[in-house]
N, C-alpha and C positions, 0 to 999 in steps of 0.2 A: 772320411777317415774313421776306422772303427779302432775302439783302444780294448785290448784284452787284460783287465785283469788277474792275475794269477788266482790262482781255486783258491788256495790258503786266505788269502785278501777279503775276496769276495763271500766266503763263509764268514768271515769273521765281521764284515760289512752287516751281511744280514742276520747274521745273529743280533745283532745291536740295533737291529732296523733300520740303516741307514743309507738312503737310496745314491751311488754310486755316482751316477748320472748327475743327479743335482749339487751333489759335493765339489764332484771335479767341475762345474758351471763357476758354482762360488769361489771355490781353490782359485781358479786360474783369471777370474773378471778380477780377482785384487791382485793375481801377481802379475797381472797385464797392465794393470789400471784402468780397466775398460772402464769406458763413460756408464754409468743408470741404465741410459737408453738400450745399449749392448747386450748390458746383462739382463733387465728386464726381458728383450727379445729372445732371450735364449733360453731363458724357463720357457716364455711363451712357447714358442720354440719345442721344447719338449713337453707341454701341456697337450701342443698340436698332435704329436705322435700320441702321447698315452692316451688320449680321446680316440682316436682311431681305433689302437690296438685293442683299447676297453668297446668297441661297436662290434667290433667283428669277433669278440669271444663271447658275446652276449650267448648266443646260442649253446656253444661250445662248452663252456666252462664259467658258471656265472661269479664262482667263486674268484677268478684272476680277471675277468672279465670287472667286478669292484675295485678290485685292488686300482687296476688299470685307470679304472675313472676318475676314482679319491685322488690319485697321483696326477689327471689331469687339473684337475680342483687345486690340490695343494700347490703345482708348479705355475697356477695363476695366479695364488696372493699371492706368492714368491715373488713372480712378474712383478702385481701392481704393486706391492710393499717399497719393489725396487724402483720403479717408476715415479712414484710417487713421494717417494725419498721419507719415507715414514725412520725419521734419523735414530732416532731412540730404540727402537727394536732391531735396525738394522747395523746397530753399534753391539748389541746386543748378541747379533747373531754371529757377528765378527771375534767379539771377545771370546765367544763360547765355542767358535769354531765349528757351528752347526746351527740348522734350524730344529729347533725343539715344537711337540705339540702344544706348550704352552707359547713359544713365542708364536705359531701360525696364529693361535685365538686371540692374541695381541693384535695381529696384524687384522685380521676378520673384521674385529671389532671397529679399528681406525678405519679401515675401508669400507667398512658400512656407515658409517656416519658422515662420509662422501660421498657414497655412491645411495644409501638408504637399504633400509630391514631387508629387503629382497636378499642382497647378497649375502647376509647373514643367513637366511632360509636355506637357499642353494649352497651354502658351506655344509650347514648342517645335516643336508641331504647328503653330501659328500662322505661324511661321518660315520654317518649310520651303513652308507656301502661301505669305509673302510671296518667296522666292527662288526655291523652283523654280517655283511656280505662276506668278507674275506677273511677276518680272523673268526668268527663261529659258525662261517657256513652252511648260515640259516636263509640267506636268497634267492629263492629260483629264478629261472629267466626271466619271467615276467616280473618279478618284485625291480630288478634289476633294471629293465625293461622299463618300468614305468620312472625310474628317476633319472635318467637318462637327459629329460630335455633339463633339469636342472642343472646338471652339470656341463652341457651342452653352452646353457644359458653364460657360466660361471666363467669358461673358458672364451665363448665370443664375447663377453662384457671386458676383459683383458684386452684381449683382441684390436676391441672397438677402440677403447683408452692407447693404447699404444701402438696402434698402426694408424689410427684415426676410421674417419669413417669410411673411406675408399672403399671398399668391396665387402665392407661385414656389416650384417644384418641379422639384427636380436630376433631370436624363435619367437614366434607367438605364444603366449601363454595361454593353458588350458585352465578356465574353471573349475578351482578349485572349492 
């Protein structure tokens, strides 16, 4: 099912930066009631697609090609935040009626000290595609290119936590 929002809407959305997708996820997990586990799978969910659509613009367009990845990054702590029932930020994010870039570093932070600095790393790498990549337009394919398995990593480390281990399997990491 696709939902069209109207132009007026959706400029005014992203003038504000405020990604459509993941609102209406949150809007409607509380006015369903949906269980954690639901709603966690549904960022995941849309982490899966924006990883994709971020692989196949690499080429293309490296600038929406970051935007695309960062958003698969952020729709993963979104996931584990909610998985994981991290209550305090997730009270937080309900009062405020959005997730804010400070509550994601909220949430980074709590999920790294469960999961370990890694995932704080591959956040960070997430970061620097959403600013230098997509808002100054200073990474070419290859810069783009090259942080690709971090957020790869970002998105199956979700994955693993909340689908369990049935069929996903962490990239290898390169020597760094």
């Amino acid at each position: 099912m696709a939902v069209v929002v109207p132009r007026r809407i959706a400029e005014e959305l992203q003038k504000r930066g405020i990604d459509a997708e993941s609102l209406i996820i949150d809007y409607l997990a509380r006015l369903l009631q949906l269980d954690p586990e639901a709603t966690a799978q549904s960022h995941l969910e849309l982490a899966l697609r924006y990883l994709e659509e971020g692989k196949r613009l690499i080429e293309k367009d490296p600038a929406q090609s970051s935007e695309k990845l960062y958003k698969a990054a952020e729709e993963s702590v979104k996931a584990l935040a909610t998985y994981l029932n991290l209550k305090e930020i997730l009270e937080d994010v309900e009062k405020n009626g959005r997730w804010s870039i400070a509550r994601l570093e909220k949430a980074v932070v709590k999920i790294s000290q469960k999961l370990g600095s890694q995932f704080r790393s591959w956040w960070d790498t997430a970061w620097a595609l959403h600013v230098w990549g997509f808002h100054e337009a200073k990474l070419d394919t290859e810069d783009v290119r090259m942080r690709l398995l971090d957020i790869e990593s970002i998105v199956l480390e979700a994955q693993k936590i909340i689908e369990g281990d049935k069929q996903t399997t962490k990239p290898m990491r390169r020597n760094q």
